[in-house]
ZAMARGU-4260 file (C-alpha; in steps of 0.2 Angstrom, whole numbers, plus 5000, padded with zeros to 4 digits):
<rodrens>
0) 5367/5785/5478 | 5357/5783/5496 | 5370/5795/5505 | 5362/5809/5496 | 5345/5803/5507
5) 5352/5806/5524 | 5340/5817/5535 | 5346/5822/5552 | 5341/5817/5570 | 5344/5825/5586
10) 5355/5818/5600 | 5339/5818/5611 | 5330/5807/5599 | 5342/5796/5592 | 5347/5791/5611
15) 5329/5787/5612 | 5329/5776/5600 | 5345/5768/5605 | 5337/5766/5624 | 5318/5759/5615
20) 5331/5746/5607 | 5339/5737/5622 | 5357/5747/5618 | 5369/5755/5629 | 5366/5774/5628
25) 5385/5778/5630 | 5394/5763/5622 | 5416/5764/5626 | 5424/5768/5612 | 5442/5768/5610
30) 5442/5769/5630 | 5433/5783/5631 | 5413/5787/5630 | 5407/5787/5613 | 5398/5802/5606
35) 5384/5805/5592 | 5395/5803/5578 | 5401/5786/5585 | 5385/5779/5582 | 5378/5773/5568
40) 5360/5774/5561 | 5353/5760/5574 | 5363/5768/5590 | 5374/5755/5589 | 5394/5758/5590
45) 5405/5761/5576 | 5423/5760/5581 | 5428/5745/5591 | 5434/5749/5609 | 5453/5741/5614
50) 5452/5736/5632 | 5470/5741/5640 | 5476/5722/5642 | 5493/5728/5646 | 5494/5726/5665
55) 5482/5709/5662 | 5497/5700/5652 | 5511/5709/5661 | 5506/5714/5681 | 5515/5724/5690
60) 5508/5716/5707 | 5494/5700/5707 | 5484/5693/5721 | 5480/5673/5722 | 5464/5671/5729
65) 5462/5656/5740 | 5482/5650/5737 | 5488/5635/5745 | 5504/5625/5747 | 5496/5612/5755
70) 5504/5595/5745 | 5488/5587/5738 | 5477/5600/5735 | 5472/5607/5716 | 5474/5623/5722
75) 5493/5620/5725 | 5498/5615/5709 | 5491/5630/5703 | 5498/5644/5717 | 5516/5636/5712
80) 5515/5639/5695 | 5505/5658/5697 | 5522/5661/5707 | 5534/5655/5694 | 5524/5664/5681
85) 5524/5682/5691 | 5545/5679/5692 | 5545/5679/5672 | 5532/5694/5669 | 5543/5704/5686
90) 5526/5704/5695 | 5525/5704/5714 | 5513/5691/5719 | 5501/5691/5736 | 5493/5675/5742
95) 5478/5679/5751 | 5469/5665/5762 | 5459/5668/5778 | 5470/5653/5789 | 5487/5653/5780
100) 5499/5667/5786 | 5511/5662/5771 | 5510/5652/5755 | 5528/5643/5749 | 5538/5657/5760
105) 5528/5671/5755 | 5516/5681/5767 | 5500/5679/5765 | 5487/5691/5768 | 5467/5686/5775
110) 5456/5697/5762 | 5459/5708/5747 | 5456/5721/5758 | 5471/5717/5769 | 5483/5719/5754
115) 5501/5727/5757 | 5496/5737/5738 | 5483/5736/5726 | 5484/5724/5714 | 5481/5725/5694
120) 5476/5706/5693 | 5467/5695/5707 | 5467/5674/5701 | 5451/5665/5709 | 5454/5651/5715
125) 5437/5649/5723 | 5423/5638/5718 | 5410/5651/5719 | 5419/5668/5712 | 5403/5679/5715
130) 5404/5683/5732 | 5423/5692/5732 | 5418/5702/5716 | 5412/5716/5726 | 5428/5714/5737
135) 5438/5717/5720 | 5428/5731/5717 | 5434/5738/5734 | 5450/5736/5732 | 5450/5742/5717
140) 5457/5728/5706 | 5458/5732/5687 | 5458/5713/5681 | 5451/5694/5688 | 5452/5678/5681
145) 5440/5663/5689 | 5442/5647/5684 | 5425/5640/5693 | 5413/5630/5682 | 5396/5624/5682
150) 5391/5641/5675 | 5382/5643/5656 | 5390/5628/5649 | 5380/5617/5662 | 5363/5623/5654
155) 5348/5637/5660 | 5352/5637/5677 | 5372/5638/5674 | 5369/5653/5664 | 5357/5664/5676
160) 5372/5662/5686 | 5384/5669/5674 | 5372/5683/5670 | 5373/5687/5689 | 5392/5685/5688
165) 5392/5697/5674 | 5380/5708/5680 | 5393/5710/5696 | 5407/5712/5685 | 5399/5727/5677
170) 5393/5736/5693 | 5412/5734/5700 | 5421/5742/5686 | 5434/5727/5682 | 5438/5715/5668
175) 5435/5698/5671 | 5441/5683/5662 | 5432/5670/5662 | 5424/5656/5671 | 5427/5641/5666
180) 5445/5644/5660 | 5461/5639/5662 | 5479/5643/5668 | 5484/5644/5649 | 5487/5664/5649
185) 5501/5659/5661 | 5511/5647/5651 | 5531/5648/5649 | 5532/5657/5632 | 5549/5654/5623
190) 5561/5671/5624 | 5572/5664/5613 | 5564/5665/5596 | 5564/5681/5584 | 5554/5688/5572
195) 5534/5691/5571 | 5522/5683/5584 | 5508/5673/5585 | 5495/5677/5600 | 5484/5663/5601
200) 5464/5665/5609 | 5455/5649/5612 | 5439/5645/5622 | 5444/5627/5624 | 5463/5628/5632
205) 5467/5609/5624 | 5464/5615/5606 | 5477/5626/5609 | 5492/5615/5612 | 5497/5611/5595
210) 5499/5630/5591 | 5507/5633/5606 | 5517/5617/5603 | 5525/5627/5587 | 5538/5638/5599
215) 5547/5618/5598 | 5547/5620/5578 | 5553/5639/5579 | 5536/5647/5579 | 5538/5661/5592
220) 5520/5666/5601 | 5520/5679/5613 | 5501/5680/5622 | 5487/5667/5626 | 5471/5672/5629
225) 5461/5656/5636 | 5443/5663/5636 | 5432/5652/5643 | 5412/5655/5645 | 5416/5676/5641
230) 5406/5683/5656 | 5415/5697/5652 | 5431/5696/5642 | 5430/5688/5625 | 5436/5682/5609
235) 5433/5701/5601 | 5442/5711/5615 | 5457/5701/5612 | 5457/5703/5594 | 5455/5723/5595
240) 5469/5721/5610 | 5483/5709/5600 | 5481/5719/5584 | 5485/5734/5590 | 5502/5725/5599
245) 5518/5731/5586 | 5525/5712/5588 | 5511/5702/5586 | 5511/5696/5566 | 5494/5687/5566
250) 5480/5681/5578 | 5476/5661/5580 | 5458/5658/5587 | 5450/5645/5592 | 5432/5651/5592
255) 5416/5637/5600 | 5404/5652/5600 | 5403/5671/5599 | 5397/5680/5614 | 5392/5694/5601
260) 5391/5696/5582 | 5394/5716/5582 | 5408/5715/5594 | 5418/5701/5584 | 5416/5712/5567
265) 5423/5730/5575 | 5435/5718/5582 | 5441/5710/5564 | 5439/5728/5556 | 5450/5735/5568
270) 5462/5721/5563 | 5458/5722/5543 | 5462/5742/5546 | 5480/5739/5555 | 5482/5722/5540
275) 5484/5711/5554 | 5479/5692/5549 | 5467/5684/5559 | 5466/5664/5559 | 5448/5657/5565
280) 5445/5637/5567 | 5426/5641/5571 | 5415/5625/5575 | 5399/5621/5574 | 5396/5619/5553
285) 5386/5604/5559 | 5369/5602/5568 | 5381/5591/5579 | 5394/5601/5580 | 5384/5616/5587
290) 5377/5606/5600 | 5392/5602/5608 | 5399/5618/5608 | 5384/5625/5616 | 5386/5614/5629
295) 5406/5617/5633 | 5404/5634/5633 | 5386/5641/5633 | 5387/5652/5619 | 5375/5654/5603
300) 5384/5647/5590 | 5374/5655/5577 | 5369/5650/5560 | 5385/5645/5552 | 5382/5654/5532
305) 5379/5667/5540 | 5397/5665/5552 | 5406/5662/5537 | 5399/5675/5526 | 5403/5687/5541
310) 5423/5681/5543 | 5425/5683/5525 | 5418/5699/5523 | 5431/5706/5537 | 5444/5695/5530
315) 5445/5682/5544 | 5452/5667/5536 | 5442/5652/5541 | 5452/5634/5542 | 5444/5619/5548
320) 5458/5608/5555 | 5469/5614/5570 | 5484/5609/5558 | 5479/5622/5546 | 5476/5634/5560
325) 5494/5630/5564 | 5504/5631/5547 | 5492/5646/5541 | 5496/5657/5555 | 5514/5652/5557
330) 5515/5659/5538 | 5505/5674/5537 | 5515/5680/5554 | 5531/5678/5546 | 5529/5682/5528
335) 5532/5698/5521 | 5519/5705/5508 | 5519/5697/5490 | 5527/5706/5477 | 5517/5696/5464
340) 5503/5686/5466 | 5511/5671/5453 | 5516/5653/5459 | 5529/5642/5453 | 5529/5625/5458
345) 5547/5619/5457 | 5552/5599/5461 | 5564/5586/5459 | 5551/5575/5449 | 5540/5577/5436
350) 5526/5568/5444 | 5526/5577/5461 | 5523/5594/5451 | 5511/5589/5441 | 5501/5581/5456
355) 5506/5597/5468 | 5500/5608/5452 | 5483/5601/5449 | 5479/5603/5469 | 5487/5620/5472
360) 5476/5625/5453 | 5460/5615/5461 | 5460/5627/5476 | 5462/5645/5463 | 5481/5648/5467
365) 5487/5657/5449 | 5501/5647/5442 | 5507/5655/5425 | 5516/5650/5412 | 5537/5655/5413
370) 5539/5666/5398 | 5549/5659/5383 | 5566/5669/5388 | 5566/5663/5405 | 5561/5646/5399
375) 5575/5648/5388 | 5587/5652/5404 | 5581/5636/5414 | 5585/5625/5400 | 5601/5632/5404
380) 5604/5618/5419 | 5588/5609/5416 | 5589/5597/5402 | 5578/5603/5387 | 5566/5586/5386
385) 5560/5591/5403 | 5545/5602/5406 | 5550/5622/5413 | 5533/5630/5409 | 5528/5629/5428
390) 5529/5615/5436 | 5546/5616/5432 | 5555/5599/5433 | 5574/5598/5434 | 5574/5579/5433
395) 5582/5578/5449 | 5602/5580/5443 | 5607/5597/5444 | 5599/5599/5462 | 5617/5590/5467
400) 5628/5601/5459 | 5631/5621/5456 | 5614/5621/5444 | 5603/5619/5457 | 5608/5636/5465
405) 5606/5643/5449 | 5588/5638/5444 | 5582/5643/5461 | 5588/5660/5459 | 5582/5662/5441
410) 5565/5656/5445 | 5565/5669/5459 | 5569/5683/5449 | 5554/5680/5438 | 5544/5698/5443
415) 5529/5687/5440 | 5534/5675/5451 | 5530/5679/5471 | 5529/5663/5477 | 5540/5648/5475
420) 5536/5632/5480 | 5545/5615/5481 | 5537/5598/5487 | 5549/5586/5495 | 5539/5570/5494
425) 5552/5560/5503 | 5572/5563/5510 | 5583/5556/5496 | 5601/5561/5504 | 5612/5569/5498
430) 5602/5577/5485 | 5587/5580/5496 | 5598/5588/5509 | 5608/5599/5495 | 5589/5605/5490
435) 5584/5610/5505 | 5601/5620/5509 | 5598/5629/5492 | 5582/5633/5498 | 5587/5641/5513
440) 5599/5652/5505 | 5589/5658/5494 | 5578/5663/5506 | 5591/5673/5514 | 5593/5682/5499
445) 5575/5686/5492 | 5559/5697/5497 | 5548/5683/5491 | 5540/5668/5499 | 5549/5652/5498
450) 5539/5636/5504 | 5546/5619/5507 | 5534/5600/5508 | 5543/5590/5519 | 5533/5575/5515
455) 5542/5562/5524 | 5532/5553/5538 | 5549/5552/5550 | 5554/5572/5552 | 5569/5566/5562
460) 5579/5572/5545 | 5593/5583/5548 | 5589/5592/5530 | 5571/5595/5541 | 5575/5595/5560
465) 5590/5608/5556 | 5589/5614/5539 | 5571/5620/5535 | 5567/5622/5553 | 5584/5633/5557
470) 5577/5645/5546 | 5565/5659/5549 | 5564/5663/5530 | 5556/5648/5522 | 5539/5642/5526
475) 5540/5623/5530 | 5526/5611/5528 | 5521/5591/5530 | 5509/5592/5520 | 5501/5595/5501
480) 5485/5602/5507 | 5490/5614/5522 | 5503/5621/5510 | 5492/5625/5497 | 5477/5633/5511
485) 5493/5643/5521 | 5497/5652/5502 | 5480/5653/5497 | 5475/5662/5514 | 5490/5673/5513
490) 5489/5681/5492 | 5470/5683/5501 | 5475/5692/5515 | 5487/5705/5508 | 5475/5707/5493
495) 5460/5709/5505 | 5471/5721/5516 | 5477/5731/5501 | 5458/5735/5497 | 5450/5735/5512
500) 5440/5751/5514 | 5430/5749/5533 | 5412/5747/5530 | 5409/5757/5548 | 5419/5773/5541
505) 5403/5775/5530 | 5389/5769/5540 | 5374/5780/5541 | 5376/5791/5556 | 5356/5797/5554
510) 5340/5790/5545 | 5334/5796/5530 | 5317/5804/5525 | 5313/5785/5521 | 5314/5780/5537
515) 5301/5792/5544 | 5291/5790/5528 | 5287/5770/5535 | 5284/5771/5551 | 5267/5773/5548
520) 5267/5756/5540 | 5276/5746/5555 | 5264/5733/5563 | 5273/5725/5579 | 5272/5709/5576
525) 5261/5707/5561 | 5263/5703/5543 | 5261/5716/5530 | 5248/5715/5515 | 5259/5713/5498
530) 5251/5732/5498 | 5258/5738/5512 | 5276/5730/5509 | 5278/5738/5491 | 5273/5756/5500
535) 5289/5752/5510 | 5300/5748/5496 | 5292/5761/5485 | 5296/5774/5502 | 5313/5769/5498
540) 5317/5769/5481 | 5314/5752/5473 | 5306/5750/5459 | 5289/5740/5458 | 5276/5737/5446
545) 5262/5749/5440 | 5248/5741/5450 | 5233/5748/5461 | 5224/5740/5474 | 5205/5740/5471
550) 5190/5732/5480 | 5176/5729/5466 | 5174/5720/5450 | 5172/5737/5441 | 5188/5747/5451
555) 5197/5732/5442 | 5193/5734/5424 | 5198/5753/5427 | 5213/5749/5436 | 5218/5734/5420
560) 5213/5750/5408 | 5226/5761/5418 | 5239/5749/5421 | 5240/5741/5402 | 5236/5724/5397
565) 5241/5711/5400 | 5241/5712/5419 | 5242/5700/5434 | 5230/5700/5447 | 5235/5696/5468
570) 5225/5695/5483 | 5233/5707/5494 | 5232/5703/5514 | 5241/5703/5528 | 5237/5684/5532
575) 5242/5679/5516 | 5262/5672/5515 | 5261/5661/5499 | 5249/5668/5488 | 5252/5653/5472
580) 5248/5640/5482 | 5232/5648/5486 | 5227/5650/5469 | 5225/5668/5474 | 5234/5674/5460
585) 5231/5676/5442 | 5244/5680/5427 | 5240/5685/5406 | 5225/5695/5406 | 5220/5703/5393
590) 5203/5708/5392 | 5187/5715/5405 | 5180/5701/5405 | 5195/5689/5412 | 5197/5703/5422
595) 5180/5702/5431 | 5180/5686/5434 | 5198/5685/5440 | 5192/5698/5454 | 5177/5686/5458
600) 5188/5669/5459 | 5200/5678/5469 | 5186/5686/5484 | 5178/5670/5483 | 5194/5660/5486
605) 5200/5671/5501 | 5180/5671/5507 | 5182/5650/5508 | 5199/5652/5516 | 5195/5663/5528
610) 5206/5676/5524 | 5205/5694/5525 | 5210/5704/5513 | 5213/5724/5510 | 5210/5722/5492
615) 5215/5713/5475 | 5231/5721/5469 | 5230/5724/5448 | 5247/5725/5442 | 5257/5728/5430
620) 5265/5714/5420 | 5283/5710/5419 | 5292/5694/5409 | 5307/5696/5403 | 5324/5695/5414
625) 5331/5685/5428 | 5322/5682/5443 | 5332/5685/5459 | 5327/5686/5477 | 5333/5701/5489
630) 5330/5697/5508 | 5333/5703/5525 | 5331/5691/5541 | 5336/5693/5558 | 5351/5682/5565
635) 5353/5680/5584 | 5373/5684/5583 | 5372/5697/5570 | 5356/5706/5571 | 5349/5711/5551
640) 5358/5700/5539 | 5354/5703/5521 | 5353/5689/5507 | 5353/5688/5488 | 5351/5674/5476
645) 5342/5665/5463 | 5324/5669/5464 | 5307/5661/5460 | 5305/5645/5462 | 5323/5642/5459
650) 5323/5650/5478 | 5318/5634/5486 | 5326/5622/5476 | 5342/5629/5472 | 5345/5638/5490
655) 5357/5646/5480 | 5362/5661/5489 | 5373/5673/5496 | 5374/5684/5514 | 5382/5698/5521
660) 5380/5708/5537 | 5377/5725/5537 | 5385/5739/5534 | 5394/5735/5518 | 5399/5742/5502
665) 5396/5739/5485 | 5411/5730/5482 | 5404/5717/5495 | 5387/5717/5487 | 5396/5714/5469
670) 5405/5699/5479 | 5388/5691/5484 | 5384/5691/5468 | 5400/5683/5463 | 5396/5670/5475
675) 5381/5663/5467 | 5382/5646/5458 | 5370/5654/5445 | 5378/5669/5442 | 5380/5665/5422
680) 5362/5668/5422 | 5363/5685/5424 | 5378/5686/5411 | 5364/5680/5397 | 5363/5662/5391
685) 5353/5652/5376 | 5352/5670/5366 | 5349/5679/5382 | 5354/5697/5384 | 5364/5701/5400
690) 5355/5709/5413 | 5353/5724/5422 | 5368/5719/5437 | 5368/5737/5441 | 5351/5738/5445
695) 5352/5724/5455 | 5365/5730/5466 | 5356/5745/5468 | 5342/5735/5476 | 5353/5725/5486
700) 5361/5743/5494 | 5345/5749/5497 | 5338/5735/5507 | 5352/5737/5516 | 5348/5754/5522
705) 5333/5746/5526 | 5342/5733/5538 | 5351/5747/5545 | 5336/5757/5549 | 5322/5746/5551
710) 5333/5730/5558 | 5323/5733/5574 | 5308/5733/5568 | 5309/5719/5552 | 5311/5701/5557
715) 5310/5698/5540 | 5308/5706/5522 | 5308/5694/5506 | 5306/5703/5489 | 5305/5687/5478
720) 5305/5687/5463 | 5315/5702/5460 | 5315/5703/5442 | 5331/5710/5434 | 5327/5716/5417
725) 5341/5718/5402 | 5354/5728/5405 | 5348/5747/5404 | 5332/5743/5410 | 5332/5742/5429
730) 5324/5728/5441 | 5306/5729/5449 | 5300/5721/5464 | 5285/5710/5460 | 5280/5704/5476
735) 5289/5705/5495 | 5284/5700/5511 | 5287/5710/5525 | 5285/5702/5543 | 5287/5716/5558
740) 5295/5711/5574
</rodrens>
C-alpha cells in the first residue's frame, strides 16, 4: 500500500538529515558500525546492538578501586564480599589503594596504572567516580561499576553531573554501570537448581529481593543487573544481552524509568524475535507515583498509556505487584509452549471451581465445555450428580483412592485441554496431600502445564514445602489472582511469539515522494491553516473533502456551485485551533444567498477577533458514518506516537483511545482498534450500516509514514473528525490540525 511510494535518498543526505536531527551518524549495531540500510527513514537505528556482557558477569581478572579491610569502614564490607564473589566467577581480583600495600592478604597496587594485568572490570569504591574514568580509559578497562550517589536522582544539579560522567564514559571507550547502584550483580546465585533461568534487572536493588528470594522456593536465577541511574548501562542493554543467553527462560524487570524509549523497544523486539518472555513491574501509573521515581533515579518516566501501549505492542507483559512479577516470571521460565490454549479448572469442591472459574473467565482465560464422551469418562470416577463440564468437581472422594490418578490423566488427555488447573483452598490431609502427589506425577508424565493454588496461609505443609515445591514440573501458587495473571501472561506470550512479525524488518529505509512534496509546507514552530494541513494529508494520500479556499463573497458562490450543495463553510488560518467555538464555521447550506452572507459573518468574526486568516474554506459536505480521530503527538521517551479513537466531540468526553509507537503493522493498527470501548460503533448500531474499517486503517497507516518521516518536524497532527463512511466507501478527513516543531 504505502511501500509502493518509497523514493530513494542518498547516503550523503540521509546522514544529513540524521545529523540536522540530534542522532548519532554511525549508531552500533550488533557490535559493529551500522550502515544505510540499518537505518530507518528518520536515521534512527533498526536492529538493536547486544553489548558483549560476558566478561561484565563472568571476569577474568577485576580491580576494586579504593578497597579496604579496615574493620569499621563501608568500604570493607564491601572489598570482602567483591573477594568472595571473584572466587565463585574464578576471577582474579586486585585491590588498588594509594597507602595500602595489601587488602585481607592480597597485594595491593597504588593506581590502575600500577596493575600486575589489565583488568575487564574495575568496582569504584570512590565518592566521586569522575576523576579515575580517564585512568580506566588508560588502562584499558572494558567494564566499571560506581556505586556513588548524589548524581540525577538528587535533582538539576545531580544530573549535569551525570551528563559529565556520561559524557566521560563515552570519550573512554568502557561500559559503565551505574551510579547509584548496588552490590546486587554480585550476590551468591544458587548452583544447585536445574532447568530455565530467570535474570532479573532492577533500578531499585530492594525490589529485587522477593525474586531473587525464589532460588529458596526452587526458582533458579542466574544474572542480576542492578541498574541504577543508567549513565550508561541500562535496562534495554540488559534485555538485548540476557535474551540472547541460551539458559535464561525469561527476564524479570523492575523498571522506575526508561533512559530511552527507542532503546527499550529494539531491546524487547530483539527478545519478542528469539520468544524470550520479558516480565516489566513499571511504576509511575500515578502522578504520585511518577514523582517519586523521578526522584530515585532521575529518569523521565514518561506518559504512562503511552508506556503501556508500547510494552504491549512488543509483548512485554506488564504486572503491577512484585508477587506477580514473581509467580509470572517463574512460570513463563519453566513452562513449555501450550499445546492448546483451553483451561480446566479441576478441584476437590464444587464451590472452589466455581469461584476460581468465574475469576480466571473475568480475566479472558478460555475455559470450554468437556465434550459429552469425555464427560461421559469422568463420570467414570466422579459421581454422575456432580458437575464435569469444566469446573470439574470430583466431590472430594475419589482424590484418596486410585480414581483420583485416573481423572487427572483423563482430563489431561483432552487435546483441547492445555492447561489444568487445581485450587487448593486449604490442606485437608490425607487427601490434600494424595492431591498434590497426583499432581506431581502427572506432571512428570505430560507436555502440558499443570498448576497447583496452595491456598493455605501456613506453607509449612509438607504436601507444599516438599511436594509441590520438589517439583520442577508443576507451577505452584498462593494465590487465586497471581495464578490466573501468571496463565493469562503465558497463553499471551506464546500466541504473541507465534505471530510476531518485527515492525523494524519493514521500516521505511527512505522517504517517499510525499515527504519531499511537504516540505514546502513546514513552518518551524507554527500552526498550520486547516488549508495548509489538508495539502499535507492530501500529499500523502488521505482523502479529504471537495473544498476550495476563496477570499470573496462572489469566489464563494462559485466555489458552493463547484463543490455541490449543501456545503460547509471554515475560516482557514494558521491562529485558529478551535474553529466551533469561534463560531467561525457554518454547516447545511444550500443556496447563494446563505452562502454570501456566511462568507461575511465569518471575515467579520475573524476581523473582531483579531485573527488572520488565509481564506474561508468552502467544502464539500459529508454526514453519514462514524466519526473518529487519527493523531500523531510527540512523546519525550518515544518520539512520534500515533493515536486513534472516537472522534468529534466524543474526543473530549469519551478519551476513548488507543496508541501505538511507530513503526507497526496493520495487525497492530487492527489491535488499536480493537481496543476502543466503542468499537461497536463502527460494527453498525440502531439500523446502522457497518463502516468502512478498512479505510480507516489505511489512514491510520499512512499517518504513520507521516510520523516516521515528518516525527521531527510535527509536534502535533490531529485529523478529527475523521469521518469513516459505510463500508465500501472510504473515510475523508474533514478537518486536521497540524502544529510544526
Amino acid at each position: 500500500m504505502l511501500g509502493s511510494t518509497h523514493g530513494t535518498l542518498t547516503t550523503d543526505s540521509r546522514r544529513a538529515r540524521v545529523i540536522a536531527c540530534g542522532e548519532q551518524p554511525s549508531p552500533v549495531v550488533h557490535g559493529r558500525p551500522a550502515d544505510v540500510d540499518d537505518l530507518d527513514v528518520s536515521g534512527r537505528p533498526l536492529y538493536a546492538g547486544v553489548p558483549d556482557l560476558d566478561r561484565f558477569f563472568r571476569p577474568e581478572s577485576v580491580a576494586v578501586v579504593g578497597a579496604s579491610d579496615a574493620e569499621g569502614r563501608p568500604n570493607t564490607g564491601i572489598t570482602r564480599q567483591l573477594i568472595a564473589w571473584a572466587e565463585r566467577v574464578g576471577a582474579r581480583l586486585h585491590p588498588v589503594h594509594p597507602t595500602r600495600q595489601s587488602v585481607f592478604g592480597i597485594p595491593c597496587s597504588p593506581s590502575l596504572a600500577d596493575l600486575p594485568e589489565q583488568v575487564d572490570l574495575a568496582v569504584l569504591l570512590v565518592g566521586d567516580p569522575l576523576p579515575v574514568i580517564g585512568e580506566l580509559a588508560e588502562a584499558k578497562v572494558k567494564f566499571a561499576v560506581a556505586f556513588a550517589s548524589g548524581f540525577a536522582e538528587t535533582g538539576a544539579e545531580g544530573a549535569a553531573a551525570q551528563a559529565h560522567l556520561a559524557a566521560a564514559v563515552r570519550r573512554a571507550g568502557l561500559r559503565l554501570l551505574g551510579p547509584n547502584t548496588n552490590l546486587n550483580a554480585f550476590e551468591k546465585f544458587r548452583d544447585d537448581l536445574d532447568g530455565p533461568a530467570i535474570a532479573l534487572i532492577t533500578q531499585s536493588g530492594h525490589q529485587g529481593r522477593p525474586v531473587f528470594a525464589m532460588q529458596e522456593l526452587g526458582v533458579r536465577l542466574s544474572h542480576w543487573a542492578p541498574t541504577g541511574n543508567e549513565a550508561d548501562l541500562e535496562t534495554a542493554d540488559f534485555i538485548s544481552y540476557f535474551s540472547e543467553q541460551p539458559e535464561i527462560g525469561a527476564i524479570a524487570c523492575y523498571v522506575e524509568g526508561l533512559k530511552d524509549g527507542r532503546s527499550f523497544l529494539l531491546a524487547a523486539d530483539r527478545a519478542a524475535r528469539r520468544g524470550v518472555p520479558v516480565v516489566a513491574v513499571k511504576v509511575g501509573r500515578t502522578e504520585t507515583g511518577a514523582r517519586t521515581a523521578a526522584s530515585h533515579t532521575g529518569k523521565l518516566t514518561g506518559a504512562d498509556t503511552v508506556v503501556d501501549a508500547a510494552m504491549r505492542q512488543y509483548g512485554v507483559i506488564r504486572v503491577d505487584g512484585l508477587d506477580e512479577l514473581q509467580d509470572t516470571a517463574a512460570l513463563l521460565a519453566r513452562a513449555r509452549a501450550p499445546r492448546a490454549e483451553g483451561v480446566v479448572v479441576y478441584s476437590i469442591s464444587g464451590g472452589t471451581g466455581a469461584h476460581f472459574a468465574d475469576l480466571a473467565t473475568a480475566a479472558g482465560l478460555p475455559l470450554p465445555h468437556l465434550s459429552a464422551p469425555k464427560q461421559a469418562e469422568l463420570h467414570q470416577w466422579i459421581p454422575e450428580y456432580l458437575s464435569v463440564t469444566n469446573p470439574v468437581d470430583n466431590g472430594g472422594h475419589p482424590v484418596g483412592d486410585w480414581r483420583g490418578r485416573k481423572i487427572i490423566d483423563a482430563i489431561l488427555a483432552d487435546p483441547e485441554v492445555g492447561v489444568l488447573i487445581c485450587p487448593i483452598t486449604g490442606p485437608f490431609p490425607p487427601m490434600s496431600d494424595k492431591l498434590a502427589q497426583d499432581l506431581v506425577d502427572a506432571a512428570e508424565q505430560t507436555d502440558k502445564l499443570v498448576c497447583v493454588v496452595w491456598g493455605s496461609p501456613v506453607g509449612t505443609e509438607a504436601a507444599y514445602r516438599e511436594t509441590l515445591l520438589g517439583s520442577s514440573k508443576v507451577a505452584t501458587f498462593r494465590t487465586f489472582a497471581n495464578c490466573i495473571t501468571a496463565v493469562r501472561a503465558y497463553l499471551d506470550h506464546h500466541r504473541f511469539v507465534a505471530a510476531y512479525r518485527s515492525p523494524f524488518d519493514e521500516a521505511p529505509r527512505t522517504p517517499s515522494p510525499s515527504f519531499r512534496k511537504t516540505q514546502a509546507l513546514m513552518r518551524p514552530g507554527q500552526q498550520l491553516s486547516e488549508h495548509a494541513a489538508k495539502q499535507l494529508l492530501r500529499a500523502y494520500g488521505i482523502r479529504v473533502p471537495r473544498e476550495q479556499l476563496v477570499t470573496s463573497a462572489a469566489a464563494a458562490v462559485r466555489a458552493a456551485s463547484l463543490v455541490g450543495y449543501p456545503v460547509v463553510m471554515k475560516a482557514s488560518g494558521a491562529q485558529i485551533a478551535h474553529k466551533t467555538e469561534l463560531g467561525l464555521v457554518k454547516i447545511g447550506l444550500t443556496s447563494a444567498s446563505q452562502v454570501r452572507d456566511a462568507y461575511r459573518e465569518l471575515t467579520d468574526i475573524a476581523r473582531y477577533e483579531g485573527i488572520s486568516l488565509d481564506g474561508v474554506l468552502v467544502c464539500q459536505m459529508v454526514e453519514r458514518g462514524v466519526e473518529m480521530v487519527v493523531g500523531v503527538t510527540h512523546d519525550q521517551l518515544f518520539g512520534p506516537t500515533v493515536t486513534v479513537g472516537l472522534g468529534g466531540l466524543l474526543v473530549e468526553v469519551l478519551r476513548d483511545a488507543a496508541v501505538r509507537v511507530p513503526p507497526f503493522g496493520e495487525d497492530q493498527a487492527r489491535g488499536m482498534l480493537g481496543e476502543l470501548r466503542g468499537r461497536a460503533l463502527l460494527e453498525g448500531v440502531r439500523g446502522g450500516p457497518p463502516v468502512d474499517v478498512d479505510a480507516l486503517i489505511e489512514v491510520v497507516m499512512r499517518v504513520q509514514r507521516m510520523a516516521l518521516e515528518l516525527g521531527d518536524d510535527i509536534a502535533e497532527l490531529d485529523i478529527n473528525p475523521l469521518m469513516v463512511l459505510p463500508r465500501g466507501q472510504g473515510a475523508v478527513a474533514l478537518d486536521a490540525l497540524v502544529v510544526c516543531r
